[in-house]
C-alpha positions in Angstrom: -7.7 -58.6 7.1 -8.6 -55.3 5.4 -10.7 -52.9 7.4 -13.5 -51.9 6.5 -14.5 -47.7 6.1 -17.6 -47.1 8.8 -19.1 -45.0 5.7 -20.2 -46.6 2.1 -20.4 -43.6 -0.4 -22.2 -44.1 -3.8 -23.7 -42.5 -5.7 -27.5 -43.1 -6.8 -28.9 -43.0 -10.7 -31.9 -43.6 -10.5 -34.7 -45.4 -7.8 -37.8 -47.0 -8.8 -37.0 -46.0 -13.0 -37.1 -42.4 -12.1 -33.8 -40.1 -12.0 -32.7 -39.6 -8.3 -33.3 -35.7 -6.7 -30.4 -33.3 -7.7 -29.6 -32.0 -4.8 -28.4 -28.4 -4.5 -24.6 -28.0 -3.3 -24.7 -27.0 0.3 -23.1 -23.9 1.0 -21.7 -22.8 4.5 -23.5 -19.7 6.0 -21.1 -17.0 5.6 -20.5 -14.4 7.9 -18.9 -10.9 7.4 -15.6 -12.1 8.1 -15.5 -15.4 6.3 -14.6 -13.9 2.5 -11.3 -13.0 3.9 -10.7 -16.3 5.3 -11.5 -18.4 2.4 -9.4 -16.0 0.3 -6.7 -17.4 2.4 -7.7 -21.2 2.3 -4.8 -23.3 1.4 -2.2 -20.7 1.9 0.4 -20.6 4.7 -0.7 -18.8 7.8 2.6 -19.5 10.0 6.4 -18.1 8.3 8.8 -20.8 8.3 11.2 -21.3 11.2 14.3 -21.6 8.7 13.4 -18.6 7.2 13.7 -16.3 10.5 17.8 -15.0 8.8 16.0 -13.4 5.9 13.3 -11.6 7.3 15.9 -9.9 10.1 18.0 -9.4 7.1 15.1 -7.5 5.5 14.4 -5.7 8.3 17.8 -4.1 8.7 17.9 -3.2 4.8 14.2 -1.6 5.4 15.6 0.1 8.5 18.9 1.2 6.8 16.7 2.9 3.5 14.1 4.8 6.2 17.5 6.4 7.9 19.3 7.1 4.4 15.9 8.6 3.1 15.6 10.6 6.6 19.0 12.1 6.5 18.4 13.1 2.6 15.4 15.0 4.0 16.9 16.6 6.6 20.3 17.4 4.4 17.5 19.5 1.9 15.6 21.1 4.6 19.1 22.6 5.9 20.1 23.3 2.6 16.5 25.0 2.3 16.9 27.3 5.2 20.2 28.2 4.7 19.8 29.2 1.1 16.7 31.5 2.2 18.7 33.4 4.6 21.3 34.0 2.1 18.5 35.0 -0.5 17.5 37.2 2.3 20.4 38.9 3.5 21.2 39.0 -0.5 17.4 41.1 -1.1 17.4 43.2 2.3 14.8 41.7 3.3 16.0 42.0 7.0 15.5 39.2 10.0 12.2 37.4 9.4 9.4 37.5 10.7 9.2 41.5 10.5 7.2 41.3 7.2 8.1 43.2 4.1 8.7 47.2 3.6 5.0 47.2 1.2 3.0 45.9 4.6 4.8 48.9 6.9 4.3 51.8 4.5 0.8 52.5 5.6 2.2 53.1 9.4 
C-alpha cells in the first residue's frame, strides 16, 4: 500500500468558465535585520570540523606577518631616531628639546 500525502495540491484554471483569481505572491514581513539574513540563505553558517588544521594554520601565518610587519616598524623608527641625533649632533643643533638659536636670540 502506498500512502497517501494528507495535502492534494493543484492548481486551478478556471471555475464556473471564468479564469481563477491571480493571487499576489505572499511576502514575509521583513524586519530590519532580515536583509542580512536572507543574503545568507542557503550558505553555510557552521565551519567544518575537518577543516579546524587549516584555519590554526592560517592563524599562525596571520600571526607570524603582524610580528614581521611590527619589528620592520620598529627596525625604522630606531633607525629614524638614531639618524636625527646624528643629523643633530652633525648641524649643532645641541640636545633637543632646547629649541633652535633663531627662537633664543630675542632673550
Amino acid at each position: 500500500m502506498s500512502a497517501v500525502p494528507d495535502t492534494i495540491e493543484a492548481e486551478v484554471l478556471e471555475i464556473d468558465g471564468s479564469p481563477a483569481p491571480v493571487a499576489a505572491p505572499r511576502v514575509p514581513p521583513q524586519g530590519p535585520g532580515e536583509a542580512w539574513r536572507r543574503s545568507l540563505q542557503g550558505k553555510v553558517f557552521r565551519l567544518d570540523k575537518r577543516w579546524w588544521p587549516l584555519w590554526v594554520l592560517l592563524g599562525i601565518v596571520a600571526v607570524v606577518v603582524f610580528a614581521v610587519v611590527a619589528v620592520f616598524v620598529a627596525i625604522f623608527l630606531v633607525m629614524a631616531k638614531i639618524l636625527g641625533g646624528i643629523l643633530r649632533f652633525l648641524t649643532g643643533a645641541g640636545p633637543r628639546g632646547q629649541g633652535s638659536a633663531l627662537a633664543r636670540r630675542g632673550d
